[in-house]
C-alpha positions as CSV (number, residue, x, y, z in Angstrom):
1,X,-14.6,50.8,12.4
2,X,-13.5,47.3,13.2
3,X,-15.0,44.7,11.6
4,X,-14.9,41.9,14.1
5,X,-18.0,42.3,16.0
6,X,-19.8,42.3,12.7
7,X,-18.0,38.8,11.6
8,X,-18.4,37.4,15.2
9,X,-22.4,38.3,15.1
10,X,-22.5,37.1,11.7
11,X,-20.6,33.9,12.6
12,X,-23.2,33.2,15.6
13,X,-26.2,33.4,13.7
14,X,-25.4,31.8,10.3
15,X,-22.9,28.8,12.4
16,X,-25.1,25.7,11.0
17,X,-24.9,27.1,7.0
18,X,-21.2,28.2,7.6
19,X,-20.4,24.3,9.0
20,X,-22.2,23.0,6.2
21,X,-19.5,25.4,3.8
22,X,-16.9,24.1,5.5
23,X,-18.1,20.5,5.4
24,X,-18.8,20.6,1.5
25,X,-15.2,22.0,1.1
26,X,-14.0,19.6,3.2
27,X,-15.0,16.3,2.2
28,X,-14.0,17.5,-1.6
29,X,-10.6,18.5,-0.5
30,X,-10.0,14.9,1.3
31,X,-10.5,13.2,-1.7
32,X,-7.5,14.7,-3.4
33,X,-5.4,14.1,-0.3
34,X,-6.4,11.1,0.6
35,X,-5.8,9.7,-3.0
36,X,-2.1,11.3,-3.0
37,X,-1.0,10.0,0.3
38,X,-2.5,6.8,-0.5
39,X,-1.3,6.2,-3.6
40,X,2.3,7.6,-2.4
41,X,2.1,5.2,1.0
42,X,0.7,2.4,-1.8
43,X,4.4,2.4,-3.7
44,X,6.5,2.8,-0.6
45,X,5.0,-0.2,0.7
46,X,4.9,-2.6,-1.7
47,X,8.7,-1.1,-2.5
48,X,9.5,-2.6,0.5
49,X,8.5,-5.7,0.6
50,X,10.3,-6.6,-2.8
51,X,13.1,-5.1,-1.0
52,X,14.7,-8.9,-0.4
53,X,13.6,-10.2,-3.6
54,X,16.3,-8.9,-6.7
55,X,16.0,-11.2,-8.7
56,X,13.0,-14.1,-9.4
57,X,13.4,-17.2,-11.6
58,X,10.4,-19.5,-12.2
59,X,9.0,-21.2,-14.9
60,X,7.9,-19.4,-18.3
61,X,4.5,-17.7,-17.9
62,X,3.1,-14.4,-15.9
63,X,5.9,-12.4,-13.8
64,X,2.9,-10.6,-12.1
65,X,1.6,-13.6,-11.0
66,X,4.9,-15.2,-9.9
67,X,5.8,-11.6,-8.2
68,X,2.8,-12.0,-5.8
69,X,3.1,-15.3,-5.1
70,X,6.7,-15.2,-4.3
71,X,6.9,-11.6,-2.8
72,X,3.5,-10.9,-1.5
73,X,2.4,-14.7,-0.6
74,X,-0.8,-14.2,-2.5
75,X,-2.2,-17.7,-3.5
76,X,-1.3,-18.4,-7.6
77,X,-1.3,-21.1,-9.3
78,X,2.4,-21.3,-10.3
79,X,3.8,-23.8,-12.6
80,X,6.6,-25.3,-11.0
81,X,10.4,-24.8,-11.5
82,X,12.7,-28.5,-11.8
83,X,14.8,-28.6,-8.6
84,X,17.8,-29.1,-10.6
85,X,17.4,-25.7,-11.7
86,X,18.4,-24.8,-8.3
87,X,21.6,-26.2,-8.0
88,X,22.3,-25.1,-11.0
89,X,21.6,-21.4,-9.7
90,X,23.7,-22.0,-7.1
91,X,26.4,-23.0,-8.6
92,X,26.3,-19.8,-11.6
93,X,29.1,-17.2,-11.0
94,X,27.7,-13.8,-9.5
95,X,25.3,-15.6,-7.3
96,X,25.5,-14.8,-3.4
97,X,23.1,-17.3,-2.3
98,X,19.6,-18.3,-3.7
99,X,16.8,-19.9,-1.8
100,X,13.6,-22.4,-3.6
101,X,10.0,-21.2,-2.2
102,X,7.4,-23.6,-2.4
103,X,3.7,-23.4,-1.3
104,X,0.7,-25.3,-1.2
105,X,0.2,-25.5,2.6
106,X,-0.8,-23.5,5.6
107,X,-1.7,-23.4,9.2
108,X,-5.1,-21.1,9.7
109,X,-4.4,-18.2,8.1
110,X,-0.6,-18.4,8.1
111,X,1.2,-19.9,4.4
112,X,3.7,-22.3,5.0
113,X,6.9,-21.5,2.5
114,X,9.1,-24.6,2.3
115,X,12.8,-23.1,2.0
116,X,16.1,-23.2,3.0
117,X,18.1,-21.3,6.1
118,X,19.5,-18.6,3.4
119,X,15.7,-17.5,3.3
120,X,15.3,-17.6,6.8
121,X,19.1,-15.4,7.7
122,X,18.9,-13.7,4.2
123,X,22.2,-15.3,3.4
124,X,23.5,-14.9,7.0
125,X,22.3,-10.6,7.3
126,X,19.1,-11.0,8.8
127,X,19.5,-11.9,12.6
128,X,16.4,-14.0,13.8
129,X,14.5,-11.7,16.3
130,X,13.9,-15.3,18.7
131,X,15.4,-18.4,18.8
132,X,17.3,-19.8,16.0
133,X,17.1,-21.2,12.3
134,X,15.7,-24.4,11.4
135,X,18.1,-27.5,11.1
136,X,15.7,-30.4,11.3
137,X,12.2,-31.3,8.9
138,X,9.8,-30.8,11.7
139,X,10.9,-27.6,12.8
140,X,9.8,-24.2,11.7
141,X,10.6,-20.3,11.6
142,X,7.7,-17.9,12.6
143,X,6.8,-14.5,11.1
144,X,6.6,-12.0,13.5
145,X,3.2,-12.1,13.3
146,X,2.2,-15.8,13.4
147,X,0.5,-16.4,17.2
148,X,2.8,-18.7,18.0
149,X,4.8,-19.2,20.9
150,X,8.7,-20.9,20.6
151,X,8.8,-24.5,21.3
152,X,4.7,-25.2,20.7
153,X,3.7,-27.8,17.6
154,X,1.5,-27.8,15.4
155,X,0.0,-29.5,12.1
156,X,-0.3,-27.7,8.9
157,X,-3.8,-27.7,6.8
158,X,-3.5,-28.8,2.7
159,X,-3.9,-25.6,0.7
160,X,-3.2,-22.0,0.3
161,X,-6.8,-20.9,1.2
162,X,-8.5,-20.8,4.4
163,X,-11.5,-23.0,2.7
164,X,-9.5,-26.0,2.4
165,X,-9.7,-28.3,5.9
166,X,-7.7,-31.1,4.8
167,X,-5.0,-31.3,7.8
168,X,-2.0,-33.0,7.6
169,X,-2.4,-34.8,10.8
170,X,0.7,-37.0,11.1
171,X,3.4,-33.9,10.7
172,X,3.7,-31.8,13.1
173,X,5.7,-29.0,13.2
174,X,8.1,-27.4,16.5
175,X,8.3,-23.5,16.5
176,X,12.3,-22.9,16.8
177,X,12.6,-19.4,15.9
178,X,10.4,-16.0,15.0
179,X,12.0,-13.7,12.2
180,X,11.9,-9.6,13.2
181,X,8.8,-7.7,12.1
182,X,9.3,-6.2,8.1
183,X,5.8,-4.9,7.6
184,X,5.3,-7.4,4.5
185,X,3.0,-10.4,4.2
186,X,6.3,-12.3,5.1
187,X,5.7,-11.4,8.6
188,X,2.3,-13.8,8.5
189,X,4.5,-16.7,7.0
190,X,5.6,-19.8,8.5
191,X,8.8,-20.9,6.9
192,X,9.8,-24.9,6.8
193,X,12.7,-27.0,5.3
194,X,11.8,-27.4,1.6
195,X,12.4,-31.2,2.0
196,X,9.9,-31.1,4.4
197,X,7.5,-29.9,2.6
198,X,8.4,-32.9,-0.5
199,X,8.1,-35.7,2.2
200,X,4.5,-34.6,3.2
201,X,3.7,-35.2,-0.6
202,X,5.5,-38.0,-1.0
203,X,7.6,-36.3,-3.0
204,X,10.9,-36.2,-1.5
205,X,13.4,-38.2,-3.0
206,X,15.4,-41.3,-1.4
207,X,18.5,-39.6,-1.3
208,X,17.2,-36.8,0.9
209,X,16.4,-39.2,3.6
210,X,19.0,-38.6,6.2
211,X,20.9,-36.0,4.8
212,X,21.6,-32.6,6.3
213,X,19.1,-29.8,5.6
214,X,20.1,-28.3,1.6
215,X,22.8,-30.8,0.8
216,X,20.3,-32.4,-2.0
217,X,21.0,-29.0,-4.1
218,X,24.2,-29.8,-3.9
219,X,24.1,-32.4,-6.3
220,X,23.7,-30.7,-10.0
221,X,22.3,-32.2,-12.6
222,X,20.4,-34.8,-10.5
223,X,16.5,-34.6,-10.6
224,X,14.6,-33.4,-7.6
225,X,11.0,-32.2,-7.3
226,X,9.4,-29.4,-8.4
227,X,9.2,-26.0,-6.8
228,X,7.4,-22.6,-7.2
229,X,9.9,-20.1,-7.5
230,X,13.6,-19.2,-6.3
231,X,14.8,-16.7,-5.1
232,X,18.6,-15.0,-6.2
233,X,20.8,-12.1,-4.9
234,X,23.0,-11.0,-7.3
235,X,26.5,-9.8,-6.3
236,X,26.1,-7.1,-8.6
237,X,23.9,-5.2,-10.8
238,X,25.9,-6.1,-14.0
239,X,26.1,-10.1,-12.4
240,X,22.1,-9.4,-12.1
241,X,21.5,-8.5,-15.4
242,X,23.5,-11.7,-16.6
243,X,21.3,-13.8,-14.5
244,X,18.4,-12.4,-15.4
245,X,19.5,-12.9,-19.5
246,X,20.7,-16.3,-19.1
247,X,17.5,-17.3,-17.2
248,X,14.9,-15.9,-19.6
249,X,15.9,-17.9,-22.1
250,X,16.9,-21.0,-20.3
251,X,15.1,-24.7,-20.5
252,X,15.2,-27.0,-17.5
253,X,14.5,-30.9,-17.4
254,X,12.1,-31.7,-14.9
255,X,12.3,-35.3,-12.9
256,X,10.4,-36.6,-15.7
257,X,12.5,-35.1,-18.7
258,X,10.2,-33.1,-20.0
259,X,11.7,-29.5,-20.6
260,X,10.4,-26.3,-18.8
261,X,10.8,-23.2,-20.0
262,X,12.2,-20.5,-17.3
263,X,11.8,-16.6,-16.7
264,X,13.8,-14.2,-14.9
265,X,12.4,-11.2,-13.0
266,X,13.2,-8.3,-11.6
267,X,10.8,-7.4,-9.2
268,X,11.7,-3.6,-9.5
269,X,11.0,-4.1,-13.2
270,X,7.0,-5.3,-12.1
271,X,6.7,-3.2,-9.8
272,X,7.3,0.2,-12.4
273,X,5.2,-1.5,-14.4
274,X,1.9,-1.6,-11.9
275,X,3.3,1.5,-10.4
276,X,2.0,3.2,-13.9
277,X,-0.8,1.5,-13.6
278,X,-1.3,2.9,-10.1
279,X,-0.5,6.0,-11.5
280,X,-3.2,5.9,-13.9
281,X,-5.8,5.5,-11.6
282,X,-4.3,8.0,-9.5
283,X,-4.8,10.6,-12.2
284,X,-8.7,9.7,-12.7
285,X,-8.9,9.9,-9.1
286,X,-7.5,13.1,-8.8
287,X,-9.5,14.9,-11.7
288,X,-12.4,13.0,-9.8
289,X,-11.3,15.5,-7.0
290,X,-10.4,18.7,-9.0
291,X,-14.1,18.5,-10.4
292,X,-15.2,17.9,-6.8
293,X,-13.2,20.8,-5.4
294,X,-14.6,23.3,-8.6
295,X,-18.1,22.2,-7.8
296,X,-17.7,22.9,-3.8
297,X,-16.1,26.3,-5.0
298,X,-18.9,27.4,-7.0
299,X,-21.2,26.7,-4.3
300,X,-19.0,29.0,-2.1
301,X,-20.1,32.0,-4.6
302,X,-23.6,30.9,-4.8
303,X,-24.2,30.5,-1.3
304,X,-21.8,33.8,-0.1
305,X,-24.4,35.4,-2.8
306,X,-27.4,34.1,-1.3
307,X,-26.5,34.9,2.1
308,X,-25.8,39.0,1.0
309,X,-29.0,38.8,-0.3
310,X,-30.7,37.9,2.7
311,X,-28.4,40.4,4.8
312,X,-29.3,43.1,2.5
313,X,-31.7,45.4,4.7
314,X,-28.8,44.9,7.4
315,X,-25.7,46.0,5.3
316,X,-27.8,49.0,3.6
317,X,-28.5,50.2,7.1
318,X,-24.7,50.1,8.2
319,X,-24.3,52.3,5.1
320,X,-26.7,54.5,6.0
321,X,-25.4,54.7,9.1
322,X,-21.7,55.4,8.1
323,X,-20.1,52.4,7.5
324,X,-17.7,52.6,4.9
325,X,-17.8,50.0,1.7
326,X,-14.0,48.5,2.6
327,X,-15.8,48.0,6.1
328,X,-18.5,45.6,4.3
329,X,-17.0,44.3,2.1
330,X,-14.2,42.9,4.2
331,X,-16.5,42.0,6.9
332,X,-18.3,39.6,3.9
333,X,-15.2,38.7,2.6
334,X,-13.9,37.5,6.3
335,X,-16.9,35.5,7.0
336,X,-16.9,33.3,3.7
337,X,-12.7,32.9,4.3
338,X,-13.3,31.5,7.6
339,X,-15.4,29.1,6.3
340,X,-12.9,28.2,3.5
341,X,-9.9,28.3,6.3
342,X,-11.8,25.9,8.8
343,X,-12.9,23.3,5.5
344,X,-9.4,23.3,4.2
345,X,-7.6,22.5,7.3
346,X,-10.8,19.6,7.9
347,X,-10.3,18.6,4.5
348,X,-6.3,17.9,5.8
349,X,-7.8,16.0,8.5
350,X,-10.4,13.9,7.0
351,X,-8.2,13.3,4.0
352,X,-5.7,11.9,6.1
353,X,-8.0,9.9,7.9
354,X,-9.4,8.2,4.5
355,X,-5.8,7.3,4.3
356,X,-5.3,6.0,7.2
357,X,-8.4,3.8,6.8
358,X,-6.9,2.5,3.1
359,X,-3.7,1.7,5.1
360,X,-5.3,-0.3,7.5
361,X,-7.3,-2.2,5.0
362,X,-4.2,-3.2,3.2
363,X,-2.9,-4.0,5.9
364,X,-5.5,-6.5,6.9
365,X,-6.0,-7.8,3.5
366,X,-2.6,-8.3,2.1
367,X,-0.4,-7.9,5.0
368,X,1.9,-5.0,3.3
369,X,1.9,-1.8,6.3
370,X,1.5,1.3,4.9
371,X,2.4,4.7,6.6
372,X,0.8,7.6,5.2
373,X,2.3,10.8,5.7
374,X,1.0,14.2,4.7
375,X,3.5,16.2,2.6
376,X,4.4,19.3,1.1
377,X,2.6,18.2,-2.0
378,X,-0.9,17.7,0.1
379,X,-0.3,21.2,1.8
380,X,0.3,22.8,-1.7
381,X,-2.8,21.1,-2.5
382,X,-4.8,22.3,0.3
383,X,-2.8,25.7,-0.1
384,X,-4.3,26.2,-3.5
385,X,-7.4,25.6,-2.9
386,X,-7.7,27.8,-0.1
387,X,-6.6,30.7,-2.1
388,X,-8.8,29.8,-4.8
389,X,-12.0,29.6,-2.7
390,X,-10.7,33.1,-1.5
391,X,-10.8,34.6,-4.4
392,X,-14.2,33.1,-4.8
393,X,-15.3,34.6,-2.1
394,X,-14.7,37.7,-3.0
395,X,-18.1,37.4,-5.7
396,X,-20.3,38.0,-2.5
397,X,-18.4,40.5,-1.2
398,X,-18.0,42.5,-4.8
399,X,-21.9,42.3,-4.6
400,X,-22.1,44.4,-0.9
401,X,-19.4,46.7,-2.6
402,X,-21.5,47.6,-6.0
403,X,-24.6,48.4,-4.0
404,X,-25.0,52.1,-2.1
405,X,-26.9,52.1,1.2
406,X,-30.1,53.7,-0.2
407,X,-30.9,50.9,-2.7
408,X,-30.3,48.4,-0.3
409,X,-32.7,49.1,1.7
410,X,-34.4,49.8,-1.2
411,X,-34.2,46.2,-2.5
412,X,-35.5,45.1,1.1
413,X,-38.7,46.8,0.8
């Protein structure tokens, strides 16, 4: 006998509970695989974006919060590093090139980094994507995402957050070039000359008026403002690891002589760091979905059992009538797979959605594009649990099996 009309009738009249099933299953399932992609698209990301960043000195105090201010342009409240410390970077063996960041400013949503052209070319291997590099105070580089055109003006706004209104209304800056899209928060950034950014404090000193663009770190030892990080690429890992030691116990003068502790960083180093505590949550949020996918299992048995009891009168006839037990009991057993099959594979699909919808988020809030990908490890996932809720289903279909055709119908008296 072939047992495909029986699954197709069966299918027909018990759709609506069969969808629900699948649904339960489903939405359980997506929570495991939306967490892994997630939190596997989460460290890819953010990997990324520290990509140009080797090595971070600042002044003593929290290399989290000098990491995202200087990687991820989140607004921190950085204590500031002398500029003579600078040129004194720039002048230490192993260093390719270094560039300060300072912040404070912005134009609508857009933070201004003051800097030099090393930031801007990546020490001449990043090619600008339009135009060219800033060589004068009132110009500026673009992000790729900044919606500016080349060649328009405009005046920056005091402040790293959008609630401040305070505009600096007698600068005004000239769009000159637009940097190629990374997928980082950089790509929101305006960058501008560093000593532009001292003269609209009133900070810059008299010897940087009318000299060239980065010629005032040339001079070591002589006292320049302050500025909230710098950036360093090491010629090497062993040079980087000497930067790094020399750094994290250094002392720096300011410009008023008083002495600054520094720190060195290695964004990689951070990064492990949160990625564990990523990881962490990752694991909650996984049992979270292991519990979710036992329960929705569970309810596979106690529903497959509930609808054999309500087909009893029906099965016992089909014995009566000949139909052997494998017959039944494979016909059951079909019918609660296919609802397992069709809420795995939406599981796949909703729990790929979900990360899709936490990568656009991030996106949105911090800049950082994610790419979710489903992998073998999500298919092994959704593998498992498929057989798993097979097996299960084999509880309703071991009840058609145990009973004989006479007490069936029996029972449905």
């Amino acid at each position: 006998m072939n047992p495909l009309m029986l699954i197709k009738g069966e299918l027909r009249r018990s759709f609506g509970g069969i969808l629900a099933l699948a649904l339960v299953l489903a939405l359980s399932l997506s929570l495991g695989v939306g967490v892994s992609m997630t939190e596997r698209a989460v460290r890819q990301g953010t990997a990324r974006a520290g990509d140009a960043f080797d090595l971070l000195v600042g002044a003593q105090g929290s290399s989290v919060q000098l990491m995202l201010g200087a990687v991820y342009l989140r607004p921190q409240s950085l204590p500031l590093v002398p500029g003579s410390a600078v040129s004194e970077i720039l002048t230490q063996e192993g260093v390719v090139w270094a560039a300060p960041l300072a912040f404070g400013d912005r134009w609508n949503a857009s933070p201004l980094v003051g800097t030099t052209t090393d930031m801007v070319t990546l020490g001449g291997k990043r090619r600008l994507a339009e135009g060219r590099a800033f060589a004068a105070q009132d110009e500026a580089v673009l992000g790729a995402g900044v919606p500016l055109r080349l060649g328009e003006t405009f005046s920056p706004m005091h402040g790293q957050v959008s609630a401040s209104h305070n505009e600096h209304g007698h600068v005004r800056y000239k769009a000159v070039g637009r940097l190629p899209e990374t997928g980082t928060p950089w790509d929101n950034a305006i960058l501008i000359p560093i000593e532009s950014v001292w003269s609209v404090h009133d900070a810059l000193p008299d010897a940087g008026h009318g000299l060239p663009l980065g010629h005032l770190f040339e001079r070591k030892g002589s006292p320049l403002p302050g500025v909230s990080a710098v950036v360093v690429k090491p010629e090497s890992i062993a040079a980087a690891y000497r930067l790094r030691a020399f750094w994290q116990t250094a002392t720096v003068s300011d410009a008023g002589g008083r002495p600054v502790n520094m720190q060195g960083v290695f964004t990689g180093e951070v990064l492990t760091e949160l990625f564990a505590t990523l990881g962490d949550m990752r694991d909650i949020m996984t049992g979270m979905a292991y519990a979710a996918q036992f329960v929705a299992l569970c309810g596979v048995m106690l529903v497959g059992g509930m609808a054999v009891s309500m087909r009893k009168r029906m099965l016992g006839t089909l014995r009566v009538l000949g139909a052997p037990r494998a017959y039944l009991v494979l016909s059951v057993w079909c019918v609660v797979s296919a609802s397992i099959a069709v809420g795995t594979l939406a599981g796949l699909l909703f729990g790929w959605g979900l990360s899709e919808g936490a990568a656009l988020l991030t996106f949105r809030q911090t800049g950082i594009m994610l790419s979710p990908q489903l992998t073998l490890a999500e298919g092994s996932f959704a593998a498992a649990s498929f057989a798993l809720g097979s097996l299960c289903a084999l509880f309703p279909a071991y009840m058609v099996y145990r009973k004989t055709g006479a007490v069936a119908l029996g029972d449905g008296e």
